[in-house]
C-alpha positions as semicolon CSV with decimal commas, in nm:
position;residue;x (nm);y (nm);z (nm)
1;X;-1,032;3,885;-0,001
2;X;-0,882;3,811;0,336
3;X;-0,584;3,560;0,372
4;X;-0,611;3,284;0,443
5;X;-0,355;2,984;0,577
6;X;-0,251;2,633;0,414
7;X;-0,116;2,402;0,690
8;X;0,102;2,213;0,463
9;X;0,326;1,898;0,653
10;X;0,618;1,668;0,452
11;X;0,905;1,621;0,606
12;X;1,247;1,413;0,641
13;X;1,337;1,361;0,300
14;X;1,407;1,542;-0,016
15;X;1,138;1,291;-0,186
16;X;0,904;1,477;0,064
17;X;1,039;1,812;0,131
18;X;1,035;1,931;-0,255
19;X;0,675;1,822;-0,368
20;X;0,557;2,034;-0,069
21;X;0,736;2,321;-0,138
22;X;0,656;2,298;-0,506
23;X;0,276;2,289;-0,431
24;X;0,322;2,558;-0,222
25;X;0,476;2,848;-0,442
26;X;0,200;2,729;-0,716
27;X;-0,082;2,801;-0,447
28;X;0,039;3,103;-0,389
29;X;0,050;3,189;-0,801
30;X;-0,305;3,051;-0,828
31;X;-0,433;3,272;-0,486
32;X;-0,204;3,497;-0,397
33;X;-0,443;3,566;-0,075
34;X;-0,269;3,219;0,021
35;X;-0,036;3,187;0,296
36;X;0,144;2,851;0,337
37;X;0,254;2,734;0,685
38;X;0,479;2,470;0,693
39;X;0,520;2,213;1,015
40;X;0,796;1,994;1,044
41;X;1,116;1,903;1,252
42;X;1,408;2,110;1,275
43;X;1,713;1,847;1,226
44;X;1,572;1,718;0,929
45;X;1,581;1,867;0,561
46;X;1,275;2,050;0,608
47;X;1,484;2,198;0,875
48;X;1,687;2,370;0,600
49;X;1,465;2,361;0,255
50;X;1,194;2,465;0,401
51;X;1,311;2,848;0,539
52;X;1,571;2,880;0,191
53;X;1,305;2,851;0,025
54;X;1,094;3,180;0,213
55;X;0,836;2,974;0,421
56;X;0,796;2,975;0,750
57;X;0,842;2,599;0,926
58;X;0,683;2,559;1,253
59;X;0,928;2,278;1,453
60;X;0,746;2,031;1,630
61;X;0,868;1,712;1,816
62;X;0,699;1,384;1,680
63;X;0,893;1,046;1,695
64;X;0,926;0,834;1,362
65;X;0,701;0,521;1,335
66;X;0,930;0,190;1,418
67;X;0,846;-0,052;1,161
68;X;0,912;-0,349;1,369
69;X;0,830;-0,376;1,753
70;X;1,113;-0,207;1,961
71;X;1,138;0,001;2,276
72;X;1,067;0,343;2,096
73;X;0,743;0,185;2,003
74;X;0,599;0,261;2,359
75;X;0,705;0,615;2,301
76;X;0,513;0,637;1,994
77;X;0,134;0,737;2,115
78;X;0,257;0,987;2,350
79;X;0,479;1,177;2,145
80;X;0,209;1,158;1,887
81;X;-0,085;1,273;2,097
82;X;0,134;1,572;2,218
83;X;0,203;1,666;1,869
84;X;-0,113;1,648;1,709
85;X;-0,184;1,890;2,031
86;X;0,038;2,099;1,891
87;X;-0,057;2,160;1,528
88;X;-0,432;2,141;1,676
89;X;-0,308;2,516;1,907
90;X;-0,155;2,609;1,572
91;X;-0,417;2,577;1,334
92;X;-0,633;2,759;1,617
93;X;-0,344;3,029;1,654
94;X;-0,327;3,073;1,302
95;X;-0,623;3,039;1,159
96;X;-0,578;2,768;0,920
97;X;-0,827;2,639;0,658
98;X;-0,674;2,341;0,490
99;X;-0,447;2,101;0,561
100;X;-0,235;1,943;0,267
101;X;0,049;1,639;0,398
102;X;0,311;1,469;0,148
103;X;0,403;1,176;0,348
104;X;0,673;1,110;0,634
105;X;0,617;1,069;1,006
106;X;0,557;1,456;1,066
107;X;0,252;1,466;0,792
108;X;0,095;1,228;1,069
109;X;-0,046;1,486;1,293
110;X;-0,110;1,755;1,065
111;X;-0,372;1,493;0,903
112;X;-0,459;1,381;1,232
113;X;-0,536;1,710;1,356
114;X;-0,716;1,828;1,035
115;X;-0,962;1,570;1,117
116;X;-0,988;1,667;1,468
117;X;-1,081;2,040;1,352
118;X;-1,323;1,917;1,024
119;X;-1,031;2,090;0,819
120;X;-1,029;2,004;0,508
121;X;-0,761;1,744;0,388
122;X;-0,549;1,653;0,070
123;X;-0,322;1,399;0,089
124;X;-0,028;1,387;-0,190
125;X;0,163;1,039;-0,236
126;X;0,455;1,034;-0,418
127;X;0,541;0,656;-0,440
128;X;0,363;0,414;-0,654
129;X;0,330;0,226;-0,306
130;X;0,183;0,411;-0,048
131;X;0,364;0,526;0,271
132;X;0,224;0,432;0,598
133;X;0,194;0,828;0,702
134;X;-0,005;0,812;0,386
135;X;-0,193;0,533;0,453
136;X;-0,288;0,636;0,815
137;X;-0,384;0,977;0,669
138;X;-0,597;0,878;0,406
139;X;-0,874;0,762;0,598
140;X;-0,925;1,122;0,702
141;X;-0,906;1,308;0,355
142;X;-1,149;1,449;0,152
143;X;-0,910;1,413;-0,158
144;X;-0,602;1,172;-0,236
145;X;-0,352;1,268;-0,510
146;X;-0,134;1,006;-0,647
147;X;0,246;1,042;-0,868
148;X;0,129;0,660;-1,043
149;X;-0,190;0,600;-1,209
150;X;-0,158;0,230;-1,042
151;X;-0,149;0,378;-0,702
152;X;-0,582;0,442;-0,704
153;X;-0,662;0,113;-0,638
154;X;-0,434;0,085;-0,322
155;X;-0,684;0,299;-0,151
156;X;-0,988;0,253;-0,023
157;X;-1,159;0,543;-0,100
158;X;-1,099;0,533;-0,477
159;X;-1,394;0,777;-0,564
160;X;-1,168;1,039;-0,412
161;X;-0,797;0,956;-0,559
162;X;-0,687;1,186;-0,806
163;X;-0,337;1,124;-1,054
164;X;-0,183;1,396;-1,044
165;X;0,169;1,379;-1,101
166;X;0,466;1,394;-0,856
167;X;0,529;1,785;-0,799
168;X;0,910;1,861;-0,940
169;X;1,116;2,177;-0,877
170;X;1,018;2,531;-1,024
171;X;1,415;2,543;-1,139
172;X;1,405;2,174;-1,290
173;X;1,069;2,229;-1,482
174;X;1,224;2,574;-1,606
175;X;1,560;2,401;-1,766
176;X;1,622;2,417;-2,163
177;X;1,835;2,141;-2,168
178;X;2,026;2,173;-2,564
179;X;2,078;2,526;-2,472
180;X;2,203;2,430;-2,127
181;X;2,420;2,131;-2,319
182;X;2,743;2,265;-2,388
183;X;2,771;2,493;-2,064
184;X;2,711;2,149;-1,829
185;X;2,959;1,973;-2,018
186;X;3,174;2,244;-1,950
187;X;3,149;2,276;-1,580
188;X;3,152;1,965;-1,520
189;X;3,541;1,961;-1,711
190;X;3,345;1,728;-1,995
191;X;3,406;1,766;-2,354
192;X;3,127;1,912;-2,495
193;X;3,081;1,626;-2,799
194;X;3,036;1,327;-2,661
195;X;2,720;1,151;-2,563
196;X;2,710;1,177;-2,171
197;X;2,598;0,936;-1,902
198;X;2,495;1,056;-1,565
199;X;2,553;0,813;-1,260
200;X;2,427;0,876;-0,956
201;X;2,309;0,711;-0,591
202;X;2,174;1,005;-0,436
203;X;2,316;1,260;-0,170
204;X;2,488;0,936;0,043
205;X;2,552;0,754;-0,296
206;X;2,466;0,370;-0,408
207;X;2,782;0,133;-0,389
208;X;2,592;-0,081;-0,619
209;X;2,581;0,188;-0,900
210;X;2,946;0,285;-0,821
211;X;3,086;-0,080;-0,849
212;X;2,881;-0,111;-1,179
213;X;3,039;0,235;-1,371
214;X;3,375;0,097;-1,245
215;X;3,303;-0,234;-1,376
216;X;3,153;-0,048;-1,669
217;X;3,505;0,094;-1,818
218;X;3,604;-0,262;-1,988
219;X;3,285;-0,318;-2,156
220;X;3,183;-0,026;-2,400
221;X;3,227;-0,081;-2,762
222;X;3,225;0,277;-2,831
223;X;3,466;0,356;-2,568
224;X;3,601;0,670;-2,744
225;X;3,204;0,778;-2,833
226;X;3,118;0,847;-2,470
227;X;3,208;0,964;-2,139
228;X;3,048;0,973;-1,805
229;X;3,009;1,205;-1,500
230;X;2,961;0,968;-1,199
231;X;2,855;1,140;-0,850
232;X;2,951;0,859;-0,597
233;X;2,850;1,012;-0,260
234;X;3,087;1,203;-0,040
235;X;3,105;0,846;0,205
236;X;3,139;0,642;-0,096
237;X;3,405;0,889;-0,299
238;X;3,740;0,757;-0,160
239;X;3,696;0,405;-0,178
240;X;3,542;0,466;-0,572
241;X;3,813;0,671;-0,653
242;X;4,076;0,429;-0,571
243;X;3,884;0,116;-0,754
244;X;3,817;0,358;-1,053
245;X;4,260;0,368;-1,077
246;X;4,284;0,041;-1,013
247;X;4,019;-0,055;-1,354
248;X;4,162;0,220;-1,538
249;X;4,494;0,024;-1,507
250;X;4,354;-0,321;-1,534
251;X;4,148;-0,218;-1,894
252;X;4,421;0,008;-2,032
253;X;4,107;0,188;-2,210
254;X;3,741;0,311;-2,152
255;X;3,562;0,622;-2,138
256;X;3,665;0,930;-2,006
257;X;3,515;0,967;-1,579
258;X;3,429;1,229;-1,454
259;X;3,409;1,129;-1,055
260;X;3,246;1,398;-0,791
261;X;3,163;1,344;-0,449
262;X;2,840;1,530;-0,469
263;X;2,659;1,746;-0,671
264;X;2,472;2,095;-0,594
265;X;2,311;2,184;-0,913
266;X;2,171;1,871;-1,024
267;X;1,978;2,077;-1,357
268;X;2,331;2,155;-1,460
269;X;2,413;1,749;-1,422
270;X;2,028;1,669;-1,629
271;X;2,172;1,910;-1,896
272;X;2,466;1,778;-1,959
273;X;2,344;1,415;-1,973
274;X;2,185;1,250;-2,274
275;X;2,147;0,889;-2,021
276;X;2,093;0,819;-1,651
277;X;2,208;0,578;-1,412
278;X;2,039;0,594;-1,103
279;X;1,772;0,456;-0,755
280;X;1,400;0,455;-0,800
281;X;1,309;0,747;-0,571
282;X;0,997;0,912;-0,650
283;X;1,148;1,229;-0,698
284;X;1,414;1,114;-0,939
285;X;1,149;0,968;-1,152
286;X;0,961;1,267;-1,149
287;X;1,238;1,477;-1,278
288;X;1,380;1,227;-1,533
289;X;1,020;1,239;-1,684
290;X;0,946;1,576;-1,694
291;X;1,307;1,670;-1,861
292;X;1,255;1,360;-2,103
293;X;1,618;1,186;-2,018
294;X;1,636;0,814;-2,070
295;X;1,696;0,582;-1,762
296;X;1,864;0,285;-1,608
297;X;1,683;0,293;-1,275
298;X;1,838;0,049;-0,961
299;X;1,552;0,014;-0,697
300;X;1,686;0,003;-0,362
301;X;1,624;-0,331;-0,292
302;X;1,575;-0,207;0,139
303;X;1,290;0,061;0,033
304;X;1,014;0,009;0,233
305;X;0,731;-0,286;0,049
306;X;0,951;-0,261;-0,236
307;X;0,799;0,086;-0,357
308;X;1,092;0,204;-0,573
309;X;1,020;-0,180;-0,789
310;X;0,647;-0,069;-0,799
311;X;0,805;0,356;-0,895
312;X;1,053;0,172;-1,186
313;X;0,788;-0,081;-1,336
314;X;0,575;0,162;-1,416
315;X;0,812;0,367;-1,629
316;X;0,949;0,047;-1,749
317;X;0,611;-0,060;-1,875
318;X;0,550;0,291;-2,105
319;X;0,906;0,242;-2,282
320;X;1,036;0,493;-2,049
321;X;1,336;0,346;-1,850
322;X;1,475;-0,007;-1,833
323;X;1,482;-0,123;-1,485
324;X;1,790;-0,359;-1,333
325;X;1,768;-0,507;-0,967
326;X;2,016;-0,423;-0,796
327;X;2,101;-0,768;-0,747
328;X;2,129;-0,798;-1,110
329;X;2,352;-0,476;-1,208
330;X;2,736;-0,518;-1,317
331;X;2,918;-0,313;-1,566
332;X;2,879;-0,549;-1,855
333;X;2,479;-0,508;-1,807
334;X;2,490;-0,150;-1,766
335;X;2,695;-0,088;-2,087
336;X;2,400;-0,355;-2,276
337;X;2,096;-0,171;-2,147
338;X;2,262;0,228;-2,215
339;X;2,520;0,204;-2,462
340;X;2,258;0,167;-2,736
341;X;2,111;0,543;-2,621
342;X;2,440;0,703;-2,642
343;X;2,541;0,543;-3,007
344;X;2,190;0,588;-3,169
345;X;2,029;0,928;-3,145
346;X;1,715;0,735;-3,254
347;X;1,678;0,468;-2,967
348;X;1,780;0,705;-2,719
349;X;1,491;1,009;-2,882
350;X;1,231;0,718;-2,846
351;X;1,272;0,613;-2,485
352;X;1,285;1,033;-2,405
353;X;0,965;1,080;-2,588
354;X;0,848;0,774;-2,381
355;X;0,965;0,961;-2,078
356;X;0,842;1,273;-2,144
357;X;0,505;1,163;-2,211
358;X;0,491;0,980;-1,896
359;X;0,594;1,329;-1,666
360;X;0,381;1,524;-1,498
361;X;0,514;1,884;-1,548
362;X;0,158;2,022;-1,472
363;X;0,164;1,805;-1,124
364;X;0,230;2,081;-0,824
365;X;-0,073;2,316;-1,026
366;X;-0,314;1,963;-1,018
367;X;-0,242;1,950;-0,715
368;X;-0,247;2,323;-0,549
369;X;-0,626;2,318;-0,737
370;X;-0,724;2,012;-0,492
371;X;-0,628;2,187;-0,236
372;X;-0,796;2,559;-0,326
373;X;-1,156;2,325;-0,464
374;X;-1,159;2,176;-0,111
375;X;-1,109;2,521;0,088
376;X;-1,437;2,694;-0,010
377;X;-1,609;2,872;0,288
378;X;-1,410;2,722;0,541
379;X;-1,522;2,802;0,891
380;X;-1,248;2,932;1,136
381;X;-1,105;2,753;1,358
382;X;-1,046;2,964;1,623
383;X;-1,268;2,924;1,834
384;X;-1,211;2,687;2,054
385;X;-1,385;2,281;1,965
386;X;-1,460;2,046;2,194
387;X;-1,259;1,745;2,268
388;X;-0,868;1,689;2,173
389;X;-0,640;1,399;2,149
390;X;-0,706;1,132;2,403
């Protein structure tokens, strides 16, 4: 067999960066005569993912997509136009013969261009609310996979949508978590006995979630029972730090805190919780699900049409999470919804098995076979085609 080339564009965030990657490495198990070739931008974390994880990432120049009129819209079609141009040469160059985009403005004109070329054309959405990337793109695939069984009917096409899962992390899928347990506990400077709570906001951090675990430390009822390893954001650390002294002094009691700025090896984090406190993001959900932990999920009440509500519903409504606005979170209401999972092995094994049953560990292979079913005799695309982008 000769090689052949996977264009494969998702860019700007993690929530984009490691469903890509994922898909990629299980193409490559499936058809090892696979050869991914990632586009993207170089200042974003595709920029740095991308390459550490051993792919190559063509950098191209494409302009996010205002959401309300500014100036920078009028820069919008040109910059687009010149980048579709772009990945068009490339595919040509490199003789691509599929195209598979995860969302973000630089999956725009890879799917854009795939159409341009008759390439074939997956489209992977993470978010139980499509993106508009996604949106745009989707009138151009040939198949649409989806993280949310909800998300078919918010495309047109339906005959062509697919649930597949959300793609998680070789490394995450990989973890044993009770035989992981006692090490986490350990590096984290936790004892290893105690029923554990994870907190976190993501890599800039939530000051919602922090004010809520600082709130938290006068309301547990088994304040001895448990302890909790909070990740506040390196922005967010200082100002946490000082309010977590000043409630220390003001409840004279609580749970032990474990406060970090950020954290590297989020599997060792997983393993040493039993509970998490944490946003919506696709991602996060995907990886809660798959390792079976029991949530508290915050939406981000700024997401974009409200698609990390639509991402915590729909665990919510399988017995999988319980979901707080973030309007609506304080410490006395986090204690009430996780406290119960620490205390009682058996409330806190029934929302995991709800969880669990709800991930998608299987989700970057579903996905990787949409991909290799629509690349079948592919014609090359070499040769130069007629037209281009107007």
């Amino acid at each position: 067999m000769t090689e052949r080339t996977v264009l494969v564009a998702g860019g700007g965030t993690a929530g984009h960066v490691f469903p890509s990657v994922a898909v990629a490495a299980e193409l490559q198990r499936l058809d090892p005569q696979i050869t991914p070739l990632f586009v993207g931008t170089r200042d974003r974390l595709e920029g740095r993912l991308v390459p550490a994880a051993g792919y190559e990432l063509h950098h191209i120049d494409v302009l996010p997509l205002p959401r309300r009129p500014t100036p920078k819209l009028l820069k919008v079609p040109g910059a687009l136009r010149a980048a579709v141009r772009e990945v068009e040469q490339l595919c040509r160059d490199r003789d691509v013969r599929a195209v598979v985009t995860f969302g973000g403005y630089v999956s725009l004109p890879a799917a854009w261009a795939a159409a341009r070329l008759q390439l074939p054309l997956v489209v992977h959405e993470q978010n139980a609310v499509p993106g508009l990337a996604n949106r745009l793109a989707a009138r151009w695939a040939d198949r649409i996979a989806v993280s949310f069984p909800g998300s078919r009917h918010r495309f047109r096409r339906q005959e062509i949508v697919a649930v597949t899962g959300n793609p998680v992390r070789e490394e995450l899928l990989e973890l044993d978590l009770p035989a992981l347990r006692e090490r986490a506990r350990e590096h984290f400077g936790l004892r290893p006995d105690l029923p554990t709570l994870f907190a976190f906001g993501g890599s800039q951090g939530s000051r919602t979630i922090n004010r809520a675990v600082v709130d938290s430390l006068g309301h547990w009822n088994g304040r001895d029972g448990v302890q909790l390893l909070h990740s506040a954001g390196r922005a967010l650390f200082d100002e946490t730090a000082t309010a977590l002294e000043r409630a220390r002094r003001e409840a004279g009691a609580g749970p032990q805190v474990r406060l970090v700025d950020f954290i590297d090896e989020m599997g060792l984090a997983f393993a040493a919780a039993d509970a998490v406190v944490c946003r919506a993001g696709a991602t996060s959900i995907a990886e809660l699900t798959v390792l079976g932990l029991p949530s508290l999920l915050v939406p981000y009440p700024h997401a974009t049409a409200d698609h990390q509500l639509a991402n915590a519903l729909a665990l919510q409504s399988v017995g999988g999470a319980t979901v707080l606005e973030d309007d609506e979170l304080d410490g006395e209401r986090l204690v009430a919804a996780v406290e119960p999972w620490l205390l009682d092995p058996a409330a806190g094994a029934a929302v995991a098995r709800a969880a669990r049953a709800f991930g998608r560990p299987d989700a970057a292979r579903n996905v990787a076979r949409l991909v290799l079913d629509e690349l079948g005799p592919v014609r090359s695309t070499r040769p130069e085609t007629t037209g281009g982008v107007a």
